[in-house]
mmCIF file of the N, C-alpha and C atoms, coordinates in Angstrom:
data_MODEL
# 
_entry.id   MODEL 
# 
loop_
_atom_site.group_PDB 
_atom_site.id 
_atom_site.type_symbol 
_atom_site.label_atom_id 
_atom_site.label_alt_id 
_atom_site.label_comp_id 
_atom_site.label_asym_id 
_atom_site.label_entity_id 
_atom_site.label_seq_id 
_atom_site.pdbx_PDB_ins_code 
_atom_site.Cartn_x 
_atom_site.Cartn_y 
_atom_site.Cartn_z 
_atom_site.occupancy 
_atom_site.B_iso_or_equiv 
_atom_site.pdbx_formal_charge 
_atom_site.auth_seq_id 
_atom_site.auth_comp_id 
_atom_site.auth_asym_id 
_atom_site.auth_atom_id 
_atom_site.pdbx_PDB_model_num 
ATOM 1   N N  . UNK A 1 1  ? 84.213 135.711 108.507 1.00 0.00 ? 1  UNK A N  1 
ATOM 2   C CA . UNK A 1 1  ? 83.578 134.454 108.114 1.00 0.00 ? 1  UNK A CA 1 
ATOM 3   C C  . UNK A 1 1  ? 82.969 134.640 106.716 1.00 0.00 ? 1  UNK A C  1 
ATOM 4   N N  . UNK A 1 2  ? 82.789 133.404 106.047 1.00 0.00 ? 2  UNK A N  1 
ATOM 5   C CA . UNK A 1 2  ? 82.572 133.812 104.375 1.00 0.00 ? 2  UNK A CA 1 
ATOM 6   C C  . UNK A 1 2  ? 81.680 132.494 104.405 1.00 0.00 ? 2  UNK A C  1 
ATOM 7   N N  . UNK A 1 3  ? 80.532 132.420 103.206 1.00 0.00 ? 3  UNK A N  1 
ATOM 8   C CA . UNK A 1 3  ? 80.144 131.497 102.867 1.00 0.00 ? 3  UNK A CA 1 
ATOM 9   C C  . UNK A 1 3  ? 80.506 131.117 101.569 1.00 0.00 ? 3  UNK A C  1 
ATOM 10  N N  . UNK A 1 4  ? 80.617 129.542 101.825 1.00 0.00 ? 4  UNK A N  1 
ATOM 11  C CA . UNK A 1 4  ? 81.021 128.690 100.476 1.00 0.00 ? 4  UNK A CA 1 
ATOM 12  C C  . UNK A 1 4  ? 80.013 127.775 99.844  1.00 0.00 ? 4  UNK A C  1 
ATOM 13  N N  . UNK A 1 5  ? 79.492 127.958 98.797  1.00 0.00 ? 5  UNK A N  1 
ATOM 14  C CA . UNK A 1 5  ? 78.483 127.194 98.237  1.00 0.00 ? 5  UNK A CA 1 
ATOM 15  C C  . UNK A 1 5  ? 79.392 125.724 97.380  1.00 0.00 ? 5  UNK A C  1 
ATOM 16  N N  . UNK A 1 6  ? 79.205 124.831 98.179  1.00 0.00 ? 6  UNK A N  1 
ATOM 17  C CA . UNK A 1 6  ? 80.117 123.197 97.485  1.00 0.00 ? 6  UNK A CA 1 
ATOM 18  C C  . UNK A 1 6  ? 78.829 122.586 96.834  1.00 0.00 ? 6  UNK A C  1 
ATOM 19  N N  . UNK A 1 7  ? 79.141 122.037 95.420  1.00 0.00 ? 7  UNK A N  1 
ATOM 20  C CA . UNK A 1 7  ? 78.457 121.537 94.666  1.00 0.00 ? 7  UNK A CA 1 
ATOM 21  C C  . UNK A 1 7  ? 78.934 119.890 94.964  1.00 0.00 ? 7  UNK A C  1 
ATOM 22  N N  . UNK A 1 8  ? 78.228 118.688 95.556  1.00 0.00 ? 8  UNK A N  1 
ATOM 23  C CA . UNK A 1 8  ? 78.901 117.601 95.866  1.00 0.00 ? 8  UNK A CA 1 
ATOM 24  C C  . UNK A 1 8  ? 77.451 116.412 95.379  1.00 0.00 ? 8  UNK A C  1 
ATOM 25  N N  . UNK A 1 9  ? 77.907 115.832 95.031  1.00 0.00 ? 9  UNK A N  1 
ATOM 26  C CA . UNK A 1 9  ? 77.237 114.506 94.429  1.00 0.00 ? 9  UNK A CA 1 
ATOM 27  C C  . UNK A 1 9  ? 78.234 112.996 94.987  1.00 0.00 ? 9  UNK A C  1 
ATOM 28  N N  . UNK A 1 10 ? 77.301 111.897 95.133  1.00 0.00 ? 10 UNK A N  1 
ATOM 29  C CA . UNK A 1 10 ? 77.629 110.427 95.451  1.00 0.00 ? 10 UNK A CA 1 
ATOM 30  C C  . UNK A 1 10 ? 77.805 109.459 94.920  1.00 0.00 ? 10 UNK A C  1 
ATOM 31  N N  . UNK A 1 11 ? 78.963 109.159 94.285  1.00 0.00 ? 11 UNK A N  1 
ATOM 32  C CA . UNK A 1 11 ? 79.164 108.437 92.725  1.00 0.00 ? 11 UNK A CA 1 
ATOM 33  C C  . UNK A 1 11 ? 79.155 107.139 93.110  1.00 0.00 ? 11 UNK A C  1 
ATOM 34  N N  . UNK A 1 12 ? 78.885 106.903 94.499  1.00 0.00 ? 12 UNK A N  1 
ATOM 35  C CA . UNK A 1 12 ? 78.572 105.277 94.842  1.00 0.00 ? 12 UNK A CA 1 
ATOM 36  C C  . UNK A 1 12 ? 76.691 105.377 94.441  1.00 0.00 ? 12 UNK A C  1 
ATOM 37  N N  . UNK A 1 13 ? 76.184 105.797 94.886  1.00 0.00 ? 13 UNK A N  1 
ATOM 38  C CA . UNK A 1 13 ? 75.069 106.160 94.573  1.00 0.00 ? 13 UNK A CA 1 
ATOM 39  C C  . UNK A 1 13 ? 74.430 106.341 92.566  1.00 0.00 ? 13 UNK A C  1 
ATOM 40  N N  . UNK A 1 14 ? 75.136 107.596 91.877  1.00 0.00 ? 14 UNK A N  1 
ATOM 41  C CA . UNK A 1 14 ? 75.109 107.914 91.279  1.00 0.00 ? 14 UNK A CA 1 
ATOM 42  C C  . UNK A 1 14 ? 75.062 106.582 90.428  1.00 0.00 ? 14 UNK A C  1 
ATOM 43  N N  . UNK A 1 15 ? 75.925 105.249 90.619  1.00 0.00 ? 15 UNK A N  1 
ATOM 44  C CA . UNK A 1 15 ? 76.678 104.357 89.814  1.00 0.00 ? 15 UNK A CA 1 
ATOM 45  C C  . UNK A 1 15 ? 75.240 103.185 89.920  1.00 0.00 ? 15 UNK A C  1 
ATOM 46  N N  . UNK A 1 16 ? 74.593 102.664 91.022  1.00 0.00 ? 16 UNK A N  1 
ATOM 47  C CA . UNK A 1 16 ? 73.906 102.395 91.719  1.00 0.00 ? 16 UNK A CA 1 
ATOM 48  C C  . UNK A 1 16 ? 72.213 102.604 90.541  1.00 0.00 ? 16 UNK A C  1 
ATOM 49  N N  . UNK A 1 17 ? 72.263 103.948 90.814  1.00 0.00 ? 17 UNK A N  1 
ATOM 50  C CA . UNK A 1 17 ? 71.238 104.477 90.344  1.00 0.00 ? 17 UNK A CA 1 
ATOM 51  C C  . UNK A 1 17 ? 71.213 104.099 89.147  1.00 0.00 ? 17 UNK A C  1 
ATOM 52  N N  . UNK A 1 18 ? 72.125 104.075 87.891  1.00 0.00 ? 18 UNK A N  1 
ATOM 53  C CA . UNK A 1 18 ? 72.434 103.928 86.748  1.00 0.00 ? 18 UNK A CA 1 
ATOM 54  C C  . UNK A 1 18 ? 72.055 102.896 86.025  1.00 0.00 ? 18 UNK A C  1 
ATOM 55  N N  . UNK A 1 19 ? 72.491 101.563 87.335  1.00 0.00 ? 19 UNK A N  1 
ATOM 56  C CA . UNK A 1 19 ? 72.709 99.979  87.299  1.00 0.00 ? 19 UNK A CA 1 
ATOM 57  C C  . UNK A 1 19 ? 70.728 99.852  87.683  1.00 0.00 ? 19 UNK A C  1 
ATOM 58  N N  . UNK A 1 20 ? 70.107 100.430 88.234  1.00 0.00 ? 20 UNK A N  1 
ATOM 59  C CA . UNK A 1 20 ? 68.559 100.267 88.316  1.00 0.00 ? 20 UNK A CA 1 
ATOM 60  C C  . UNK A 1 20 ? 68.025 100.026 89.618  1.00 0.00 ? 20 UNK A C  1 
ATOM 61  N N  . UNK A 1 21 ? 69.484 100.396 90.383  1.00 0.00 ? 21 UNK A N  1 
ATOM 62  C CA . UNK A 1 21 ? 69.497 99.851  92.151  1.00 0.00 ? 21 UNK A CA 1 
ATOM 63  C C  . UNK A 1 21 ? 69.763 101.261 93.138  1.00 0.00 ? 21 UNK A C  1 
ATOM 64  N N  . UNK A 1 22 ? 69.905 100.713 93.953  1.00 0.00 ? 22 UNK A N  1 
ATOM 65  C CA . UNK A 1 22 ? 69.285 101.545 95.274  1.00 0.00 ? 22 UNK A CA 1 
ATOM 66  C C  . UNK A 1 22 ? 70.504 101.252 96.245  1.00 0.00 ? 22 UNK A C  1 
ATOM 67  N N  . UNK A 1 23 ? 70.463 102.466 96.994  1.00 0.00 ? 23 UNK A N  1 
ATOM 68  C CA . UNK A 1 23 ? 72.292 102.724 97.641  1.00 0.00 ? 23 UNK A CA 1 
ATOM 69  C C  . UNK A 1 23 ? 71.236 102.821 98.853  1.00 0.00 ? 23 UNK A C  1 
ATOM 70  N N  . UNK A 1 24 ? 72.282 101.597 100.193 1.00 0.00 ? 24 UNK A N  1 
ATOM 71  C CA . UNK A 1 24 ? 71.186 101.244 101.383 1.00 0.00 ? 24 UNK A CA 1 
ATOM 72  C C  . UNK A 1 24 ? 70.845 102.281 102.460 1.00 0.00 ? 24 UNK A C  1 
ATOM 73  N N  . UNK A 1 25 ? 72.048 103.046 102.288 1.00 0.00 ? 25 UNK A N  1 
ATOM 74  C CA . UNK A 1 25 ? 72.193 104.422 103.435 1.00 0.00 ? 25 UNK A CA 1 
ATOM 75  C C  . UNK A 1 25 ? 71.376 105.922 102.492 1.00 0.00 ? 25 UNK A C  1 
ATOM 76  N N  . UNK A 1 26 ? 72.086 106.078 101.623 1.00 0.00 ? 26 UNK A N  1 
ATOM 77  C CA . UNK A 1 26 ? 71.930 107.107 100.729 1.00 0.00 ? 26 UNK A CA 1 
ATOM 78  C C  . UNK A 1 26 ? 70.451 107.117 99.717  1.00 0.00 ? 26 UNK A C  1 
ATOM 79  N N  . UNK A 1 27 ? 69.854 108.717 99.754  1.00 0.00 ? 27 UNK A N  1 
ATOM 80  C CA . UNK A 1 27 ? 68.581 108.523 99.085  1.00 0.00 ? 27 UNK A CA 1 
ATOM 81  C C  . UNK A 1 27 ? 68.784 108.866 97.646  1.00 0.00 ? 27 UNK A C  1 
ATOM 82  N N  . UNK A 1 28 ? 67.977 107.931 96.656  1.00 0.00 ? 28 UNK A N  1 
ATOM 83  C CA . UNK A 1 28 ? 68.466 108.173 94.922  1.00 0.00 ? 28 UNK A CA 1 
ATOM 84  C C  . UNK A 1 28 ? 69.025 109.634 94.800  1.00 0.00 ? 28 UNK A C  1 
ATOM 85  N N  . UNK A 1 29 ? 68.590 110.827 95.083  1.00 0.00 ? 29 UNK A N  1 
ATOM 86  C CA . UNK A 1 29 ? 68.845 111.988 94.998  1.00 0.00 ? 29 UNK A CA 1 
ATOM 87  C C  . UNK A 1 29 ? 70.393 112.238 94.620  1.00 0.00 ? 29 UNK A C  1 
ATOM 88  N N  . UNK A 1 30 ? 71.364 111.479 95.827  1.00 0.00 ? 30 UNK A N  1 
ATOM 89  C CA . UNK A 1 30 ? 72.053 111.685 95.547  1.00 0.00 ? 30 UNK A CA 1 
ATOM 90  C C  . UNK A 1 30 ? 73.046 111.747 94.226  1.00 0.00 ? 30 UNK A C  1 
ATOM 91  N N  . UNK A 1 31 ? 72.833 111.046 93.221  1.00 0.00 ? 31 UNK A N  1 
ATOM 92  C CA . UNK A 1 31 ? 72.817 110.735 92.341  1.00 0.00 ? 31 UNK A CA 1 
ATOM 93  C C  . UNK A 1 31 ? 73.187 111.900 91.533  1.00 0.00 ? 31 UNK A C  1 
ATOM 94  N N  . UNK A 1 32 ? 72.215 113.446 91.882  1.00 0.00 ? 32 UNK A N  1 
ATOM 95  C CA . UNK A 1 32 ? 72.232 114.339 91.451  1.00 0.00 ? 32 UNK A CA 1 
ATOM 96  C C  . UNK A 1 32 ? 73.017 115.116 92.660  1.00 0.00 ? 32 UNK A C  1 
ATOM 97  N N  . UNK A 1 33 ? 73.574 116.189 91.629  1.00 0.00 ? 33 UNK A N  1 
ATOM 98  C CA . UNK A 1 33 ? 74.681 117.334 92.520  1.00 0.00 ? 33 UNK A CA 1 
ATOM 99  C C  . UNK A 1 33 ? 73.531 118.092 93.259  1.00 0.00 ? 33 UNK A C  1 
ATOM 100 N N  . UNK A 1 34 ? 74.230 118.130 94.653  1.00 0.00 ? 34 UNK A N  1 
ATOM 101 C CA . UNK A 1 34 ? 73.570 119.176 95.752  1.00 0.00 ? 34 UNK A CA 1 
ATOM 102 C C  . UNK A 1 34 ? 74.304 120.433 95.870  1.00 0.00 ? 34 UNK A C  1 
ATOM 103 N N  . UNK A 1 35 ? 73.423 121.389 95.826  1.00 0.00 ? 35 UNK A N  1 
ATOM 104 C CA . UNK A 1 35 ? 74.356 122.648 96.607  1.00 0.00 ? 35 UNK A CA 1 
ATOM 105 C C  . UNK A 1 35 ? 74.184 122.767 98.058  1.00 0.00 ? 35 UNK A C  1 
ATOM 106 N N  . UNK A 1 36 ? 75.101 122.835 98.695  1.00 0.00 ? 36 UNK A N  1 
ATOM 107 C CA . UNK A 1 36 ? 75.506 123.438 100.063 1.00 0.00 ? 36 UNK A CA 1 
ATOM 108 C C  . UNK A 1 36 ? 76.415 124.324 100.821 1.00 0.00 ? 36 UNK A C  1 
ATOM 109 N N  . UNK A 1 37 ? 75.431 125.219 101.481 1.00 0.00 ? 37 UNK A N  1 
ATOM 110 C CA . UNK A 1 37 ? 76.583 126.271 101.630 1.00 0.00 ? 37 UNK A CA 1 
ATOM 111 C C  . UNK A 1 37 ? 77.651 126.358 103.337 1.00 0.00 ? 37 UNK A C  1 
ATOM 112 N N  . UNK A 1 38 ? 78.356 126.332 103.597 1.00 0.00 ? 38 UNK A N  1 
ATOM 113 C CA . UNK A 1 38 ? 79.200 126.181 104.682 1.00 0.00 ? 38 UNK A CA 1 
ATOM 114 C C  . UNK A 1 38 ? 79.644 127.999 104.602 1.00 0.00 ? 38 UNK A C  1 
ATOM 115 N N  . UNK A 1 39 ? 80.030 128.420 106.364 1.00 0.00 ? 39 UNK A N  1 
ATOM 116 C CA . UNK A 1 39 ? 80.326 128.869 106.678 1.00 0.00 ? 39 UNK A CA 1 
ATOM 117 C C  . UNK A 1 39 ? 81.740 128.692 107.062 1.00 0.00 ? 39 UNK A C  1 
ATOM 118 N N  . UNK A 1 40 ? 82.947 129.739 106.973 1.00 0.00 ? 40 UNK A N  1 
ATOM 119 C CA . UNK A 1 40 ? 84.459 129.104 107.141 1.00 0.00 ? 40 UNK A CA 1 
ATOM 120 C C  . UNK A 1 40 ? 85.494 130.066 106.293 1.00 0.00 ? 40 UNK A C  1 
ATOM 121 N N  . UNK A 1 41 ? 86.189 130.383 107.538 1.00 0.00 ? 41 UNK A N  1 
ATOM 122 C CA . UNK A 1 41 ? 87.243 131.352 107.172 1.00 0.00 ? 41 UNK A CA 1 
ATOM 123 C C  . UNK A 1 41 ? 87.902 131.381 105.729 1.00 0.00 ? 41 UNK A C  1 
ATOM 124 N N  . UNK A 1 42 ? 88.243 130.252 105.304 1.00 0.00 ? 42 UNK A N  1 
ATOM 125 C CA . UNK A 1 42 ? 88.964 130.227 104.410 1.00 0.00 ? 42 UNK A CA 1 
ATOM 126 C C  . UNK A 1 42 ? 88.266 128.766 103.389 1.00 0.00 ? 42 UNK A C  1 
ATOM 127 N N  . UNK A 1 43 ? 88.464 128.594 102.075 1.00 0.00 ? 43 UNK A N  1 
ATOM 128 C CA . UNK A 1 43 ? 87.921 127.963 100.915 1.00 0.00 ? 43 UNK A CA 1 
ATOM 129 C C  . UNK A 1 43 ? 88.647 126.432 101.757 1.00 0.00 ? 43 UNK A C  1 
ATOM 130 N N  . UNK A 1 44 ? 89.330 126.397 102.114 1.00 0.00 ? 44 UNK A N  1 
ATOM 131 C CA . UNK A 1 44 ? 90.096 124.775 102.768 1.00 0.00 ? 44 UNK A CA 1 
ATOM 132 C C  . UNK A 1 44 ? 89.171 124.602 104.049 1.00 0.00 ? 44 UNK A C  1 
ATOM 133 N N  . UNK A 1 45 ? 88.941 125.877 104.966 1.00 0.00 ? 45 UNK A N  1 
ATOM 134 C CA . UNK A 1 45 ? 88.215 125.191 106.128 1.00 0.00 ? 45 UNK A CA 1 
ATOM 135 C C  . UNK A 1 45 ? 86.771 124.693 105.644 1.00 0.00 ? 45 UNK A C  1 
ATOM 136 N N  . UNK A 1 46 ? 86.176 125.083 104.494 1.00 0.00 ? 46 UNK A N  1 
ATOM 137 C CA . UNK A 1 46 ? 84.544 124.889 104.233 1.00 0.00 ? 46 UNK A CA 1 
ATOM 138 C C  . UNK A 1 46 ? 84.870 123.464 103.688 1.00 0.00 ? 46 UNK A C  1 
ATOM 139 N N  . UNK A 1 47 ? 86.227 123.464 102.712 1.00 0.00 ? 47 UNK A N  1 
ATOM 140 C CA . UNK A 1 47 ? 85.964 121.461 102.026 1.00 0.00 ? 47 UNK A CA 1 
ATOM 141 C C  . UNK A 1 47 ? 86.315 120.741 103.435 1.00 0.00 ? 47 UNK A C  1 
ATOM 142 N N  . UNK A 1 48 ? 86.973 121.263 104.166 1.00 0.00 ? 48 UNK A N  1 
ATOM 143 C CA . UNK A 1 48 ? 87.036 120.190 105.310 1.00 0.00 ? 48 UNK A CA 1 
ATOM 144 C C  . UNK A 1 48 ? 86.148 120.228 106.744 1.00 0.00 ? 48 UNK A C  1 
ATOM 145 N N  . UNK A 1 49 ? 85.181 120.989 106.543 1.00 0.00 ? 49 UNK A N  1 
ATOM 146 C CA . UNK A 1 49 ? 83.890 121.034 107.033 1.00 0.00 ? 49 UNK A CA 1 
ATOM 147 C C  . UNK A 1 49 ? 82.711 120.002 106.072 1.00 0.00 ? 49 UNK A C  1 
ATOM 148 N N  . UNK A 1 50 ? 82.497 120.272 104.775 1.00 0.00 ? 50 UNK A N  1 
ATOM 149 C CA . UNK A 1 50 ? 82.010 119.491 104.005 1.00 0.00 ? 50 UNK A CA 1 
ATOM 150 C C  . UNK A 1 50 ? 82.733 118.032 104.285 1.00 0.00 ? 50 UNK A C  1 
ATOM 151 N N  . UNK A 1 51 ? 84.110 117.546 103.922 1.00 0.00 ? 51 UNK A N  1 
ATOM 152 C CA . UNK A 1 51 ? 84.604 116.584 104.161 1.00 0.00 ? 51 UNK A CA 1 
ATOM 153 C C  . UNK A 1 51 ? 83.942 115.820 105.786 1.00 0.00 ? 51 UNK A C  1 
ATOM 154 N N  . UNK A 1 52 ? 84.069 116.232 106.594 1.00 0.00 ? 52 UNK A N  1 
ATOM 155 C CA . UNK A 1 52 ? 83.702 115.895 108.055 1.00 0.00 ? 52 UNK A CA 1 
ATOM 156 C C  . UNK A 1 52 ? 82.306 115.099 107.584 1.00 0.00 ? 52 UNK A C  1 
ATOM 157 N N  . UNK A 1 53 ? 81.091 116.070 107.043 1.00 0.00 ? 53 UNK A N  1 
ATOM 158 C CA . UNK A 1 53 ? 79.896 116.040 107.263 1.00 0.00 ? 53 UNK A CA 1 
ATOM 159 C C  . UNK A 1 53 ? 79.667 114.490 105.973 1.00 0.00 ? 53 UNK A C  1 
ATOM 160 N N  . UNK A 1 54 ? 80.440 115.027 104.939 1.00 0.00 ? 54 UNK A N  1 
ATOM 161 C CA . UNK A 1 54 ? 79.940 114.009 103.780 1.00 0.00 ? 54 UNK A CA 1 
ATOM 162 C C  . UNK A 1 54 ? 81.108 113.638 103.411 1.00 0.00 ? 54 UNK A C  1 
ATOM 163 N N  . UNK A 1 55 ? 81.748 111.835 103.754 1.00 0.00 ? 55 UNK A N  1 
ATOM 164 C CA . UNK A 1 55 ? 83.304 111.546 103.519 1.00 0.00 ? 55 UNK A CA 1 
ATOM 165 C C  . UNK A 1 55 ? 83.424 110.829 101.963 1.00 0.00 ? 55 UNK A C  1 
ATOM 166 N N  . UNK A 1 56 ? 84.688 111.519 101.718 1.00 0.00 ? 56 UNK A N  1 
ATOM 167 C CA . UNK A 1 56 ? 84.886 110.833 100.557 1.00 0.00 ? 56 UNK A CA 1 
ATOM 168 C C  . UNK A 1 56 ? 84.821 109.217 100.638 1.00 0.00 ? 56 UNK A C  1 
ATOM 169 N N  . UNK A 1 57 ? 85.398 108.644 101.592 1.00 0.00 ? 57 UNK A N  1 
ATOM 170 C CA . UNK A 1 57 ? 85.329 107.074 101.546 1.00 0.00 ? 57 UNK A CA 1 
ATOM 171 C C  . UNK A 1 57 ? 83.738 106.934 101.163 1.00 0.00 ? 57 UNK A C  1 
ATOM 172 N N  . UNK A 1 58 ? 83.008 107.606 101.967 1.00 0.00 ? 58 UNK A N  1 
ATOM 173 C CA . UNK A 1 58 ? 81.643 106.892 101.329 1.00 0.00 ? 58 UNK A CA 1 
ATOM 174 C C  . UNK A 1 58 ? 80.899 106.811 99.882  1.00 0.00 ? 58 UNK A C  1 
ATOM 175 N N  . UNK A 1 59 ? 81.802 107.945 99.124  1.00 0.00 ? 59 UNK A N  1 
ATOM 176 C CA . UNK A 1 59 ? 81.827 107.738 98.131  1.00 0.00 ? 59 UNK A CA 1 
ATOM 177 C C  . UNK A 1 59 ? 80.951 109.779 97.363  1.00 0.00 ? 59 UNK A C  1 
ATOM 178 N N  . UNK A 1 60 ? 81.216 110.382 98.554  1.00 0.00 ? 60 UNK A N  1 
ATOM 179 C CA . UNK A 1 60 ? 81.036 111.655 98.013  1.00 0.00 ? 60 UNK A CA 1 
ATOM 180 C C  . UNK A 1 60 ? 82.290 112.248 97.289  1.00 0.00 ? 60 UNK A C  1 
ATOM 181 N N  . UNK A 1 61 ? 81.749 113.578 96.172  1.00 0.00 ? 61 UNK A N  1 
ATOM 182 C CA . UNK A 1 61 ? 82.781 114.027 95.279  1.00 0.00 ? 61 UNK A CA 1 
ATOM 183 C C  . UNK A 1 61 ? 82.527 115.474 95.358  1.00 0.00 ? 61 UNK A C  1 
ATOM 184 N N  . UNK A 1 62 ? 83.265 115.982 95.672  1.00 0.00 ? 62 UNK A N  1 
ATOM 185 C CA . UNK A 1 62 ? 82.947 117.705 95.547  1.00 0.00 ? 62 UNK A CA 1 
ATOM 186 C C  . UNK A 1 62 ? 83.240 117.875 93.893  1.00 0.00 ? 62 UNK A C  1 
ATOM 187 N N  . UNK A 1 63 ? 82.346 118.508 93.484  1.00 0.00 ? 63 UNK A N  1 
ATOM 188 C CA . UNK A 1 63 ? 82.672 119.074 92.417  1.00 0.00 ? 63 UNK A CA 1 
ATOM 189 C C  . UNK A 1 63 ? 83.189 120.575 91.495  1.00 0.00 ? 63 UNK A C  1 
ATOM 190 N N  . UNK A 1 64 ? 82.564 121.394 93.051  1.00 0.00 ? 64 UNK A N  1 
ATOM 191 C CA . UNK A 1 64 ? 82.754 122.880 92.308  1.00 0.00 ? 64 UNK A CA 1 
ATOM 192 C C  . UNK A 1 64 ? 82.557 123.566 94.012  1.00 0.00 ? 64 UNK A C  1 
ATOM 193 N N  . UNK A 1 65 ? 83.380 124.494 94.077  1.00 0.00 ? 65 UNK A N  1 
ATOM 194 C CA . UNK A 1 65 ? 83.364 125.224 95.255  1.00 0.00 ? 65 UNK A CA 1 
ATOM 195 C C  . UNK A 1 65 ? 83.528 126.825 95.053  1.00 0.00 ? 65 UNK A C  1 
ATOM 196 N N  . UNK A 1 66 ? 82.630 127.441 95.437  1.00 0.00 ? 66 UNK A N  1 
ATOM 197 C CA . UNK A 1 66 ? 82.200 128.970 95.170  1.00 0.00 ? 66 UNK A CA 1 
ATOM 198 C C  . UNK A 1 66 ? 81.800 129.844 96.107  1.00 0.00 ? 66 UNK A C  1 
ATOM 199 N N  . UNK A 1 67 ? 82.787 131.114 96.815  1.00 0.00 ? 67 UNK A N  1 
ATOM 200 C CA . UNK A 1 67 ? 82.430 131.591 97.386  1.00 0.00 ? 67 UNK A CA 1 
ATOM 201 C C  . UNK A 1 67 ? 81.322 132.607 97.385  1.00 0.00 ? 67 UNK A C  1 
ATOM 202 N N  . UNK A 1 68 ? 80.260 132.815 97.800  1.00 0.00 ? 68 UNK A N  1 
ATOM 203 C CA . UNK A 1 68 ? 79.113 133.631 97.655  1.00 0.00 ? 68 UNK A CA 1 
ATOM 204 C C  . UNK A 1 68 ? 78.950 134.988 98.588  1.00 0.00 ? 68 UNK A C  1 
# 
């Protein structure tokens, strides 16, 4: 098992924030990149662990994925 540190931010949010408004689910934060680290055999099982938890439809973006 390996940990993966995913750098992911919410560009529905992010866009939102920009415009001077407020995303109804999501807190401003998002706006800014989070690190999170997942546990997962391989660099594909951690984005699709991340994917599960935070979906792209909603408007999350991975940006950088790093094993630690």
């Amino acid at each position: 098992m390996h940990t993966y540190e995913i750098a992911i931010y919410n560009q529905k949010v992010r866009e939102l924030v920009a415009d001077g408004e407020r995303h109804k689910r999501y807190e401003d934060s998002w706006a800014d990149t989070h690190y999170i680290e997942f546990k997962a055999e391989t660099e594909a099982s951690a984005i699709t662990k991340c994917r599960n938890k935070y979906p792209q439809d909603d408007g999350f973006v991975i940006e950088a994925v790093l094993q630690v």
